[in-house]
PDB file with SEQRES, HELIX, SHEET and CRYST1 records, atoms N, CA, C and O in Angstrom:
SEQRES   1 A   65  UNK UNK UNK UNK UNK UNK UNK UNK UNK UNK UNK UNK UNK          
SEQRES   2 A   65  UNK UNK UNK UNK UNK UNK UNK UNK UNK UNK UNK UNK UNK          
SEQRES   3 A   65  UNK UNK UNK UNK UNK UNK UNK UNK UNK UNK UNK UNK UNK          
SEQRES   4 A   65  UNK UNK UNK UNK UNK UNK UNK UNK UNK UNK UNK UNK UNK          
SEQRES   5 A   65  UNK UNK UNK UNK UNK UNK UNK UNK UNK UNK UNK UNK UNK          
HELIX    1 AA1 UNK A    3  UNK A    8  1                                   6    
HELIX    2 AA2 UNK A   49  UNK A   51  5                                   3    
HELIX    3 AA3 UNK A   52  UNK A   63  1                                  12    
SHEET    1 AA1 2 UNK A  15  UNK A  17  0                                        
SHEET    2 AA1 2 UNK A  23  UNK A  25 -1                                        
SHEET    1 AA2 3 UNK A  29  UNK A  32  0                                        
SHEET    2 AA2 3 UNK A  36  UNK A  39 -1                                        
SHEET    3 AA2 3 UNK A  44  UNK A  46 -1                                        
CRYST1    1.000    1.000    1.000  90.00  90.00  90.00 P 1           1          
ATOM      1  N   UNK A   1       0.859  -1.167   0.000  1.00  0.00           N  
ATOM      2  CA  UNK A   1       0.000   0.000   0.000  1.00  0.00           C  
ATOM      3  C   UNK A   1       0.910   1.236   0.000  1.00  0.00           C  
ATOM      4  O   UNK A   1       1.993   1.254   0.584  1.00  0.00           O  
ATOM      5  N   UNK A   2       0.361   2.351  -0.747  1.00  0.00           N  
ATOM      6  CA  UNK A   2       1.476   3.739  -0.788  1.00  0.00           C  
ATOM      7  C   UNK A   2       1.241   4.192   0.260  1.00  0.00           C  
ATOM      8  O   UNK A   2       0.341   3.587   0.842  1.00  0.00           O  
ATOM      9  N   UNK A   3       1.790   5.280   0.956  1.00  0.00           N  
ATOM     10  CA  UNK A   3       1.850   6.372   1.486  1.00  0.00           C  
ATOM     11  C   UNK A   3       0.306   7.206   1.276  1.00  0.00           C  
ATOM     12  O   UNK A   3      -0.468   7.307   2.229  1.00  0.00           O  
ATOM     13  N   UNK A   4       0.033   7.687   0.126  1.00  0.00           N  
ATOM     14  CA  UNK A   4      -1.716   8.281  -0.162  1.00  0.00           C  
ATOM     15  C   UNK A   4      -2.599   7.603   0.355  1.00  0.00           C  
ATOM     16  O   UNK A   4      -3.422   8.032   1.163  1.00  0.00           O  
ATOM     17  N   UNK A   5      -2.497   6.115  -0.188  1.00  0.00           N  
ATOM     18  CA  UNK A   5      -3.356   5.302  -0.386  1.00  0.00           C  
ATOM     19  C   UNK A   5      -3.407   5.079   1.418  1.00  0.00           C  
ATOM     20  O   UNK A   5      -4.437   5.602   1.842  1.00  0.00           O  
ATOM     21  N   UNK A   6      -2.640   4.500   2.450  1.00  0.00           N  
ATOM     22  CA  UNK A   6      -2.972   4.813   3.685  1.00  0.00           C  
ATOM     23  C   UNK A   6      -2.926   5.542   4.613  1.00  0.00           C  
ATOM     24  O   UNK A   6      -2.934   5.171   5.787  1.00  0.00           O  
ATOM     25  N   UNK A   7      -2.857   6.930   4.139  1.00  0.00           N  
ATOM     26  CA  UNK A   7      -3.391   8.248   4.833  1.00  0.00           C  
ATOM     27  C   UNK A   7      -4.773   8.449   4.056  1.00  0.00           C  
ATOM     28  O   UNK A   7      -5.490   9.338   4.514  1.00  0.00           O  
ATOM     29  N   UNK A   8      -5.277   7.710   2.884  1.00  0.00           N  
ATOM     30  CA  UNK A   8      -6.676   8.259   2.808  1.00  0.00           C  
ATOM     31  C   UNK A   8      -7.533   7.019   3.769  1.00  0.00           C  
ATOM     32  O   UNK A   8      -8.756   7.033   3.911  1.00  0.00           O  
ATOM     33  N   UNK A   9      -6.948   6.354   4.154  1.00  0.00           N  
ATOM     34  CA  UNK A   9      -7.943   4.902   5.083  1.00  0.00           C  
ATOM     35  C   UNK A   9      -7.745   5.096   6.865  1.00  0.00           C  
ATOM     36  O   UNK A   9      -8.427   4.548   7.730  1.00  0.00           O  
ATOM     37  N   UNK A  10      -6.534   6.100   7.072  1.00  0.00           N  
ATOM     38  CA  UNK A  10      -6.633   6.541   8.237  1.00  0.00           C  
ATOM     39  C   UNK A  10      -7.060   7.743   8.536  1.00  0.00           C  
ATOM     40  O   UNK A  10      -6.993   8.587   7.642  1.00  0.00           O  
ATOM     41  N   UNK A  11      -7.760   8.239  10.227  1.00  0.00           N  
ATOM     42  CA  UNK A  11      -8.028   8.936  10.433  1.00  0.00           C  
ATOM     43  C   UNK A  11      -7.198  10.316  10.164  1.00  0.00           C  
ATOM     44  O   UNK A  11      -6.090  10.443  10.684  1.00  0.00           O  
ATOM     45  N   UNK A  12      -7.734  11.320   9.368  1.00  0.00           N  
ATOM     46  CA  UNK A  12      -6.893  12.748   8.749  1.00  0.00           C  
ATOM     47  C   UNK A  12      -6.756  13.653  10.290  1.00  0.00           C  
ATOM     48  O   UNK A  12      -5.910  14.535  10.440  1.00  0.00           O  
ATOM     49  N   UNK A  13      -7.538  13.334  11.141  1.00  0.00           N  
ATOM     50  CA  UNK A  13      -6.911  14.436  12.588  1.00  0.00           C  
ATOM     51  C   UNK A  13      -5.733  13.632  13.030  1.00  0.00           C  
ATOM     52  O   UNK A  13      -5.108  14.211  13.918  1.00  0.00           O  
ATOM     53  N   UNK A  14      -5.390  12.832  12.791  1.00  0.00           N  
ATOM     54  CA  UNK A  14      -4.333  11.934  14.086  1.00  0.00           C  
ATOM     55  C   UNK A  14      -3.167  11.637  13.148  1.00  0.00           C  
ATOM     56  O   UNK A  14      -2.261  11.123  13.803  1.00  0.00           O  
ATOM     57  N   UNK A  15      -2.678  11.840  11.155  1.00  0.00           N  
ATOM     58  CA  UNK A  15      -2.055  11.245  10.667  1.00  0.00           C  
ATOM     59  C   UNK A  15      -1.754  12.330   9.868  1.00  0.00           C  
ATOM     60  O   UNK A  15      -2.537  13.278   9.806  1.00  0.00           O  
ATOM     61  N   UNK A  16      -0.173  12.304   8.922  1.00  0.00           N  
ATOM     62  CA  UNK A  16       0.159  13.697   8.196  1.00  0.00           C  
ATOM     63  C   UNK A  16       1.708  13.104   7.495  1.00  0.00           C  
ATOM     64  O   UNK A  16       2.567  12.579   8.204  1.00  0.00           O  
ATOM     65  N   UNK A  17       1.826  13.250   6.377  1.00  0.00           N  
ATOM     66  CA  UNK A  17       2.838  12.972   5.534  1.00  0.00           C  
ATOM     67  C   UNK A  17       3.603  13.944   5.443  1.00  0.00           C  
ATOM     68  O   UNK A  17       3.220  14.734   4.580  1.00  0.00           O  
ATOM     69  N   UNK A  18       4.872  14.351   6.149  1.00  0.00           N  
ATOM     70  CA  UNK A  18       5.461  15.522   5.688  1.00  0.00           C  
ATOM     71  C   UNK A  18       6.036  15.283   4.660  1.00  0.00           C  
ATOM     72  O   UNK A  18       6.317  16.436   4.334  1.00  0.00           O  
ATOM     73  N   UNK A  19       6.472  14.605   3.813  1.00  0.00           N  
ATOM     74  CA  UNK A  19       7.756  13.810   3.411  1.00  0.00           C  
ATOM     75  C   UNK A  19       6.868  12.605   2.232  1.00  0.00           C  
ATOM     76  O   UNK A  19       6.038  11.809   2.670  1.00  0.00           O  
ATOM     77  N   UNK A  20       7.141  12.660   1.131  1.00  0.00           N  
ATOM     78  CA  UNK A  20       6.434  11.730   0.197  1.00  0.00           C  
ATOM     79  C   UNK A  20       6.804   9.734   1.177  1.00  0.00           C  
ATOM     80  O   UNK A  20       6.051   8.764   1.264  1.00  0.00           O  
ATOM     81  N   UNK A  21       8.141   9.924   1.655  1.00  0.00           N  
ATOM     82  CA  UNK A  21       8.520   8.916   2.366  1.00  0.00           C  
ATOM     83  C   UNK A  21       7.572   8.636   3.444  1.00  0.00           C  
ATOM     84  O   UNK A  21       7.379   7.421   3.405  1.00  0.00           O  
ATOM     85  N   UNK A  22       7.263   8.871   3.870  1.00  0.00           N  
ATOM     86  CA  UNK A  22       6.759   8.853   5.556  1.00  0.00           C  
ATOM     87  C   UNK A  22       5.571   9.705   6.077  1.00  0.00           C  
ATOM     88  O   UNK A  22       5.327  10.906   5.959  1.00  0.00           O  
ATOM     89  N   UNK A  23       4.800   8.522   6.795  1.00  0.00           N  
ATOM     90  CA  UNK A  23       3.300   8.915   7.568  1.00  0.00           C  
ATOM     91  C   UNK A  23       3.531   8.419   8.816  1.00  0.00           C  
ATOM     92  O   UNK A  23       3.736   7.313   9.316  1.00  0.00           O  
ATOM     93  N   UNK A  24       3.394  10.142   9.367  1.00  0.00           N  
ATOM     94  CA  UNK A  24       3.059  10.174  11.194  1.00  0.00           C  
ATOM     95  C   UNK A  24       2.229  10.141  11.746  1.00  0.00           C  
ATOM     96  O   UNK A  24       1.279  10.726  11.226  1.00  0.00           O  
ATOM     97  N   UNK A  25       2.023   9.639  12.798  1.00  0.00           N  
ATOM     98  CA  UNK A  25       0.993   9.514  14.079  1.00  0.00           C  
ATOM     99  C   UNK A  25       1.085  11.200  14.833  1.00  0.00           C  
ATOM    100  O   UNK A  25       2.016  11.466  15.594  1.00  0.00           O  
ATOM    101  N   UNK A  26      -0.061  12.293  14.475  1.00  0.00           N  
ATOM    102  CA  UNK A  26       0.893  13.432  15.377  1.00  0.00           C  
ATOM    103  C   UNK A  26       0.539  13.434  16.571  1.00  0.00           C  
ATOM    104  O   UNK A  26       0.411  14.552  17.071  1.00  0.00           O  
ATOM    105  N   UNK A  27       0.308  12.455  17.284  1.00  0.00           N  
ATOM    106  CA  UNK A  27       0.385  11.764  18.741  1.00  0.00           C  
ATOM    107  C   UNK A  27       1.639  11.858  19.037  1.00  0.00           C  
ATOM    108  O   UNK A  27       1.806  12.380  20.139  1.00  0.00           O  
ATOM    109  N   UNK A  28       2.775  11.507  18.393  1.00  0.00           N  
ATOM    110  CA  UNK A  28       4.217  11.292  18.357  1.00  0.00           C  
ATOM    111  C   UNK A  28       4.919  12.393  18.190  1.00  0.00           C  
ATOM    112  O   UNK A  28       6.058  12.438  18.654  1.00  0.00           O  
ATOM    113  N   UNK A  29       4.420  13.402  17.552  1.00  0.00           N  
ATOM    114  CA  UNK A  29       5.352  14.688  16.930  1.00  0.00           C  
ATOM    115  C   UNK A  29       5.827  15.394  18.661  1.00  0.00           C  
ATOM    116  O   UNK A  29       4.812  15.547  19.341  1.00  0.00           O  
ATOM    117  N   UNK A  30       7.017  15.771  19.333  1.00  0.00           N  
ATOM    118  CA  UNK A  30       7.113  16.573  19.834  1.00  0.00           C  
ATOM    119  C   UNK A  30       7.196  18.130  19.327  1.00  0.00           C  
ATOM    120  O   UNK A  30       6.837  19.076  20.027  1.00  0.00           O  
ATOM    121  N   UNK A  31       7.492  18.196  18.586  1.00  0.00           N  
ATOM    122  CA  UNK A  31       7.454  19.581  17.663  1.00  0.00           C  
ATOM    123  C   UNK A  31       8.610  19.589  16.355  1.00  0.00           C  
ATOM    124  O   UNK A  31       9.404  18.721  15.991  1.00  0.00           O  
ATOM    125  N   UNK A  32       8.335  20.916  15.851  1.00  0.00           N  
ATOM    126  CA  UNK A  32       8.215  20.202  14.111  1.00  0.00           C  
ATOM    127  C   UNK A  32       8.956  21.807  13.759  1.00  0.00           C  
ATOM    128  O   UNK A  32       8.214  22.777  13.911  1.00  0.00           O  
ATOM    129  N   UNK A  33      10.056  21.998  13.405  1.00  0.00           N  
ATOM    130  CA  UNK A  33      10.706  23.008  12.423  1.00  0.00           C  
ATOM    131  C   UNK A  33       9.820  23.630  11.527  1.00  0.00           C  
ATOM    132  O   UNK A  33       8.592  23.545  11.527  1.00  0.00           O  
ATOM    133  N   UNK A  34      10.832  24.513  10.460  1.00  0.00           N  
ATOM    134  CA  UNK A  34      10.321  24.497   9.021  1.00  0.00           C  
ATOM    135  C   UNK A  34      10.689  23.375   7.956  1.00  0.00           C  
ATOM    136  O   UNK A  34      10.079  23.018   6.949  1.00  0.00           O  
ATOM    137  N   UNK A  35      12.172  22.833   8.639  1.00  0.00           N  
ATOM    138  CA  UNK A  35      12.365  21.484   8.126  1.00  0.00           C  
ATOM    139  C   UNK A  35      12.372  20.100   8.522  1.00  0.00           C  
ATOM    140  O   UNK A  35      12.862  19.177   7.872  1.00  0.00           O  
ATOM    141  N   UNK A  36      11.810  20.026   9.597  1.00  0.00           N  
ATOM    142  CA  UNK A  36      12.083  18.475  10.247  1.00  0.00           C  
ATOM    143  C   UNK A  36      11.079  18.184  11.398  1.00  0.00           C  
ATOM    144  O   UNK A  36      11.002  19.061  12.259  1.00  0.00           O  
ATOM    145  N   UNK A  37      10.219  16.969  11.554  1.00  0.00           N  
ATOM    146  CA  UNK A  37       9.584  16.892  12.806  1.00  0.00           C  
ATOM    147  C   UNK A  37      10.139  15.995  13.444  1.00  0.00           C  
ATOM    148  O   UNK A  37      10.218  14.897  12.891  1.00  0.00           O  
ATOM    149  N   UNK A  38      10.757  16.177  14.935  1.00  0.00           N  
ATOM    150  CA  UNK A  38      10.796  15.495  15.999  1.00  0.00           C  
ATOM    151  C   UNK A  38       9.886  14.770  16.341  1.00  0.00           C  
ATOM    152  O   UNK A  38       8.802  15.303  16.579  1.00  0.00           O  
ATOM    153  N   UNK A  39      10.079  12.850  16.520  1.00  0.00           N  
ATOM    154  CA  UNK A  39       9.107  12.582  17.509  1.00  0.00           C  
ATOM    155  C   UNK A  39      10.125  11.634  18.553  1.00  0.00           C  
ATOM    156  O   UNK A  39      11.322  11.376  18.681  1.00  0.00           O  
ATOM    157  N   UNK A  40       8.521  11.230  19.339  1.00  0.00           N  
ATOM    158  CA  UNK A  40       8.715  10.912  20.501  1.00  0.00           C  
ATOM    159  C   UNK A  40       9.881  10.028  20.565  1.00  0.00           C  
ATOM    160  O   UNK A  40      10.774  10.298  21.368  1.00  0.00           O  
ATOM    161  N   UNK A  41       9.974   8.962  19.779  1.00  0.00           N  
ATOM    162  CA  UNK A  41      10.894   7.990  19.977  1.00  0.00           C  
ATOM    163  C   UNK A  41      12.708   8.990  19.560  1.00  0.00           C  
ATOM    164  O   UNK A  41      13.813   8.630  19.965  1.00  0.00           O  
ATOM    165  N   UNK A  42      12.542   9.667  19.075  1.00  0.00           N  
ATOM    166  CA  UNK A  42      13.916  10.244  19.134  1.00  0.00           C  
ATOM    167  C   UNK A  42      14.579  10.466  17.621  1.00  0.00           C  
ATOM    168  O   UNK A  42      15.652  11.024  17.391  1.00  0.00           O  
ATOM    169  N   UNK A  43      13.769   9.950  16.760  1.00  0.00           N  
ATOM    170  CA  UNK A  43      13.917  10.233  15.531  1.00  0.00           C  
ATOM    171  C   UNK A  43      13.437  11.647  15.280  1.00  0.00           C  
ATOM    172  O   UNK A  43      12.857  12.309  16.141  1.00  0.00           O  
ATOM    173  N   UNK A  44      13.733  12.120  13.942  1.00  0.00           N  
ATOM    174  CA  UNK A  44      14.176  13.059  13.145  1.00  0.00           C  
ATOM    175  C   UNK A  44      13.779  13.032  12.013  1.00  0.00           C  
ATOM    176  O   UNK A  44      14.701  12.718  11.259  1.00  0.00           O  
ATOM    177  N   UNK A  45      12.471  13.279  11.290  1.00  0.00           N  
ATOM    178  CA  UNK A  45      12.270  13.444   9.563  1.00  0.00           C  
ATOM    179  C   UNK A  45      11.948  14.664   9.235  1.00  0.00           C  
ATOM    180  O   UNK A  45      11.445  15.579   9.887  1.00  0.00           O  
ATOM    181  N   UNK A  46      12.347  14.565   7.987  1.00  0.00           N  
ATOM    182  CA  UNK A  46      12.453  15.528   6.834  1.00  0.00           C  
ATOM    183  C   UNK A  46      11.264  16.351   6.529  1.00  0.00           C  
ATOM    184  O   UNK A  46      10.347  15.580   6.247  1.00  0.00           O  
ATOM    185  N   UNK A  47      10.946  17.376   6.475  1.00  0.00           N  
ATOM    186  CA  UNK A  47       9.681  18.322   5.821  1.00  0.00           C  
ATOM    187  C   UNK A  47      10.027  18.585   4.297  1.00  0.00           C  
ATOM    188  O   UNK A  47      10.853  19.456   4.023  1.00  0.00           O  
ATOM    189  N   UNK A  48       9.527  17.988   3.491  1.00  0.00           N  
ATOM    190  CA  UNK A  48       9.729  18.523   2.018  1.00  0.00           C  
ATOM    191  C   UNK A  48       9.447  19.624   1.672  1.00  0.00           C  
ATOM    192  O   UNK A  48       8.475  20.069   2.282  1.00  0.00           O  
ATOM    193  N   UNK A  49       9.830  20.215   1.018  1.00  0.00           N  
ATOM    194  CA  UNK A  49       9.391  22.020   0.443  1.00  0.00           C  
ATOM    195  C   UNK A  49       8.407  21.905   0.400  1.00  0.00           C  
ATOM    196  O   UNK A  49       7.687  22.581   1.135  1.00  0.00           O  
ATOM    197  N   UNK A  50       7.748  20.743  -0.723  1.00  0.00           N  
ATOM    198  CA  UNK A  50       6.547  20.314  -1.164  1.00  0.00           C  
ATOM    199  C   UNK A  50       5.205  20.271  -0.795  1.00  0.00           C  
ATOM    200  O   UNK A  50       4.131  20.534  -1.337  1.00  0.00           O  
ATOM    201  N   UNK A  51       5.534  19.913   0.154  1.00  0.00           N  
ATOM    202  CA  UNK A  51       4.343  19.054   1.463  1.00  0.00           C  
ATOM    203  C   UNK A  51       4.900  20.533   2.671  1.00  0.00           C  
ATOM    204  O   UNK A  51       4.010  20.434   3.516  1.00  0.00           O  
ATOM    205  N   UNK A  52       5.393  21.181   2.931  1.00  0.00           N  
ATOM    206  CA  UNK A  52       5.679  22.113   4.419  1.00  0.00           C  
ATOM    207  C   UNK A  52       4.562  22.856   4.367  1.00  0.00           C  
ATOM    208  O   UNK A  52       4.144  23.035   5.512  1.00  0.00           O  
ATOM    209  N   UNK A  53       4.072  23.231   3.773  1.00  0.00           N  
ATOM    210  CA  UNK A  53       2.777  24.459   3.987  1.00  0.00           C  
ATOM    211  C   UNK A  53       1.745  23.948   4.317  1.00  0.00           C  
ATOM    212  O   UNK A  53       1.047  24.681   5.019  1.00  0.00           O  
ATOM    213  N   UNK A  54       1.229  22.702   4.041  1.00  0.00           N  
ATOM    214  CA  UNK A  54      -0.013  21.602   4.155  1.00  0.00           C  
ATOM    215  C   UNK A  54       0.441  20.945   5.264  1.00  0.00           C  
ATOM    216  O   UNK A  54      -0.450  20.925   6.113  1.00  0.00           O  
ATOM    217  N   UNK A  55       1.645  20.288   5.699  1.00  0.00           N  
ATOM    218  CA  UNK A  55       2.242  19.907   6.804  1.00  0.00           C  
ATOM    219  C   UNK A  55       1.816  21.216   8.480  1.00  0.00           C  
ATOM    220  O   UNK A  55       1.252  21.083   9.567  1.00  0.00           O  
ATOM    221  N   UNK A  56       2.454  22.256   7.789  1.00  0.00           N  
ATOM    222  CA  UNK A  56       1.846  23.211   8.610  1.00  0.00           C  
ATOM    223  C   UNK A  56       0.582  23.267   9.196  1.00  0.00           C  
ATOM    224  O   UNK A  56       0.153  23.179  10.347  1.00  0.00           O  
ATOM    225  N   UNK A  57      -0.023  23.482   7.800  1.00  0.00           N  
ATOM    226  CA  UNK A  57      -1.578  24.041   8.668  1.00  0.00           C  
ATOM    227  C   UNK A  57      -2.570  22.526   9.190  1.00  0.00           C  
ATOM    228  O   UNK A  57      -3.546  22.504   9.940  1.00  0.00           O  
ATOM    229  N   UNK A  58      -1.885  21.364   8.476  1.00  0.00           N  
ATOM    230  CA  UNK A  58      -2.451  20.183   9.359  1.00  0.00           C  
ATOM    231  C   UNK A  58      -2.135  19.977  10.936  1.00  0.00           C  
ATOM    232  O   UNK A  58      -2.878  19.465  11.774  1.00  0.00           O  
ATOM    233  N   UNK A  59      -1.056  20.420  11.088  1.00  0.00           N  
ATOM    234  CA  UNK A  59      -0.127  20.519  12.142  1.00  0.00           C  
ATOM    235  C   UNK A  59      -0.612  21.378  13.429  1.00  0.00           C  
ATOM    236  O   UNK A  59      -0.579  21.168  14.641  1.00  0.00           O  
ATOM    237  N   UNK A  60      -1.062  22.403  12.642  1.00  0.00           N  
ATOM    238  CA  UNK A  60      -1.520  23.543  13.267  1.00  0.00           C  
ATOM    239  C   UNK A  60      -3.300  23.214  13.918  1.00  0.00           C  
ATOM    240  O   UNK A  60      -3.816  23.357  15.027  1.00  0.00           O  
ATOM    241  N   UNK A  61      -3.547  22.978  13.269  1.00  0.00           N  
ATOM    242  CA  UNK A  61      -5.122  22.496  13.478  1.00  0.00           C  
ATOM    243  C   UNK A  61      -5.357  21.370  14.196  1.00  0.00           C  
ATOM    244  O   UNK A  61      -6.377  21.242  14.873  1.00  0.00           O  
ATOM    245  N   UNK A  62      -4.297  20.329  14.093  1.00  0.00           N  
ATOM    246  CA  UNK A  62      -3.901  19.255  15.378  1.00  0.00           C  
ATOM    247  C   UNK A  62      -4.015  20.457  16.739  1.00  0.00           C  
ATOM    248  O   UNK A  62      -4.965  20.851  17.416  1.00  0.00           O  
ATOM    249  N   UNK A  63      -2.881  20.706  16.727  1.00  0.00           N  
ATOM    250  CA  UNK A  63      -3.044  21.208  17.991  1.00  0.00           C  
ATOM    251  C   UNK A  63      -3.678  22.549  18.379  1.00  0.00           C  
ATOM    252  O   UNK A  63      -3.485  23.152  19.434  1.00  0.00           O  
ATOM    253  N   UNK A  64      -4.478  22.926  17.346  1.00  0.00           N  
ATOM    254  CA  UNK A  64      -5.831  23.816  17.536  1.00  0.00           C  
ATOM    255  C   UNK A  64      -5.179  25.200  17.745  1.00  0.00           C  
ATOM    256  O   UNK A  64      -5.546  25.991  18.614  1.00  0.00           O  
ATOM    257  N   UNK A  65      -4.075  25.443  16.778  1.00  0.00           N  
ATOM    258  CA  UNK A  65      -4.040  26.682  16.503  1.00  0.00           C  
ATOM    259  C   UNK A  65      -4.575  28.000  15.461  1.00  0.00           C  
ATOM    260  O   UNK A  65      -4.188  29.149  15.671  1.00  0.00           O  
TER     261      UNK A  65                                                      
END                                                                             
């Protein structure tokens, strides 16, 4: 299954692709750059140019800003 294909079968408040690579839980995000989100476990990914503005305001609306 892609990346699209299971962020459109999971819940859109709790899940967010910064990165064509990789789908987060933002349960996990401790906080998130302009380029990179921290999570909990101690890892480190990438914000694509691409995806950062939509990353943002998903991001943002998670935590009800």
């Amino acid at each position: 299954m892609s990346i699209p294909e299971a962020l459109e079968q999971l819940p859109k408040r709790c899940f967010v692709s910064p990165h064509k690579s990789y789908l987060v839980n933002m349960e996990h995000i401790v906080y998130a750059t302009g380029t990179a989100v921290f999570l909990s476990s101690g890892h480190q990914l990438p914000i694509s140019r691409r995806k950062r503005q939509e990353f943002n305001q998903i991001f943002n609306a998670y935590l009800g800003r």
